[in-house]
Structure formats: C-alpha cells, structure tokens
N, C-alpha and C positions, 0 to 999 in steps of 0.2 A: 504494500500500500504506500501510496506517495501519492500527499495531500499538501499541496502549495500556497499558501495564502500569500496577499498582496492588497495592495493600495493604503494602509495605514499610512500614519503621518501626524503633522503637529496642525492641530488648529483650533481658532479659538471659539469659544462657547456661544450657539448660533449657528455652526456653520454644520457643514456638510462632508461626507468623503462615502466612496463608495468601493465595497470590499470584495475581491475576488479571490475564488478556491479552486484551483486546475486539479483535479483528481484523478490518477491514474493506478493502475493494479489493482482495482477492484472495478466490478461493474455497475458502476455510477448509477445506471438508469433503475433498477431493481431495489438501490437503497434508500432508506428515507434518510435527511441529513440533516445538519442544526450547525450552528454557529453559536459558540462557546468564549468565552473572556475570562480572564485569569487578572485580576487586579492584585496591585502589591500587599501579601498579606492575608489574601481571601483566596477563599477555593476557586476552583475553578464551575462558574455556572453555564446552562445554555440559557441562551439568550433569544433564540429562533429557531423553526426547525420546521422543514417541508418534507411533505408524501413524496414517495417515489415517482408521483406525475406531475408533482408541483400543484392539484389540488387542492392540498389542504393545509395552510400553514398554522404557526401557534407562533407565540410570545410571552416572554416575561413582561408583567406587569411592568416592569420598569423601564421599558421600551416601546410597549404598544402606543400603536398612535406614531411614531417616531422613525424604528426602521423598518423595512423592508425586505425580506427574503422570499428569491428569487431561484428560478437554475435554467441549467440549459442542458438537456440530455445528451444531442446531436453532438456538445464539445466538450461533456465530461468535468461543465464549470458552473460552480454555486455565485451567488454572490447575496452581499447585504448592502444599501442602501440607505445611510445612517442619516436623519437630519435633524435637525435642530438639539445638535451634539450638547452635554453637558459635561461640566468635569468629573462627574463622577463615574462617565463611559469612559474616564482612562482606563487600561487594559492592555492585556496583549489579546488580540483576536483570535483565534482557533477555528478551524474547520474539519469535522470530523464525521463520519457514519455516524448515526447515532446506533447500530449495530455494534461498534467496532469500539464506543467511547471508551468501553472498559480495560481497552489493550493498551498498555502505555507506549508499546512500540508503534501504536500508529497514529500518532499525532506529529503536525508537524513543527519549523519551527514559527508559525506564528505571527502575526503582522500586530507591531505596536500603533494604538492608536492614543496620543494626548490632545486632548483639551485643555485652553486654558483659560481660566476666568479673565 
C-alpha cells in the first residue's frame, strides 16, 4: 500500500487549501476511505470519510459544514477540500482505507496543514 498525501501548507484562519491522496497497491475503487489529522499531542482522529462510490460521505462534527470529501476512482485519488480553515485544523493530514487504519505500516507520510490566527 502507498498512500501519498499533498497540498498542505501554511495559511491563515479564513482561508482555504485543498488536499490530495494518490493511492496505489491497493484497489482504490472497492475501498471506503477517510481522511484523518494527527494534531501535536492528540490522537490521531478521522475527520471524513466516503463509500467506495463516493455516495455516501460523513464528518466530524468539527468540520461539517466546512470540508469536503471527495474521490476519483478512474485515478486512484481522494481528496479534501478545507475552507474557512481554523487554527485549530492544524494537523498533519493522513489519508488512509479506513479498512486498513489499523495497520500502522500503511499510513503514509502525511501533508502538514497550519493555520494561523
């Protein structure tokens, strides 16, 4: 499994950035997936997380309303859609199966995202 995350970055509270996960070694289309954050100090939670057809998504309360999870089967890439960022979504980003969350060998290594007041 090799799960790529991308597009994090620094920016400040208000704004936008938008995250993407290229997944490869597993059969993307079949799995349902989520997008996970790790803040300094705290566990790691998910955050969002779509059906194998992109159907049916979910949220943590503390993002609803705010991002967006998305995928694209044909190229084996998830992504999230963050806006009206707070500093409290600082984190590292993670993209993972939610199948597979419990493997520690198949996470990858993660796209930091700050905010700043």
């Amino acid at each position: 499994v090799q799960l790529v995350e991308s597009g994090g970055g620094l920016v400040q509270a208000g704004g936008s950035l938008r995250l993407s996960c290229a997944a490869s070694g597993i059969t993307f289309s079949i799995n349902a997936m989520g997008w996970y954050r790790q803040a300094p100090g705290k566990q790691r939670e998910l955050v969002a997380s779509i059906t194998r057809g992109g159907g049916t998504t979910t949220y943590a309360d503390s993002v609803k309303g705010r991002f967006t999870i998305s995928r694209d089967n044909a190229n084996n890439t998830m992504y999230l859609q963050m806006n009206s960022l707070k500093p409290e979504d600082t984190a590292v980003y993670y993209c993972n199966a939610i199948s597979l969350a419990h493997l520690l060998g198949s996470w990858g290594q993660g796209t930091q995202v700050t905010v700043s007041s």
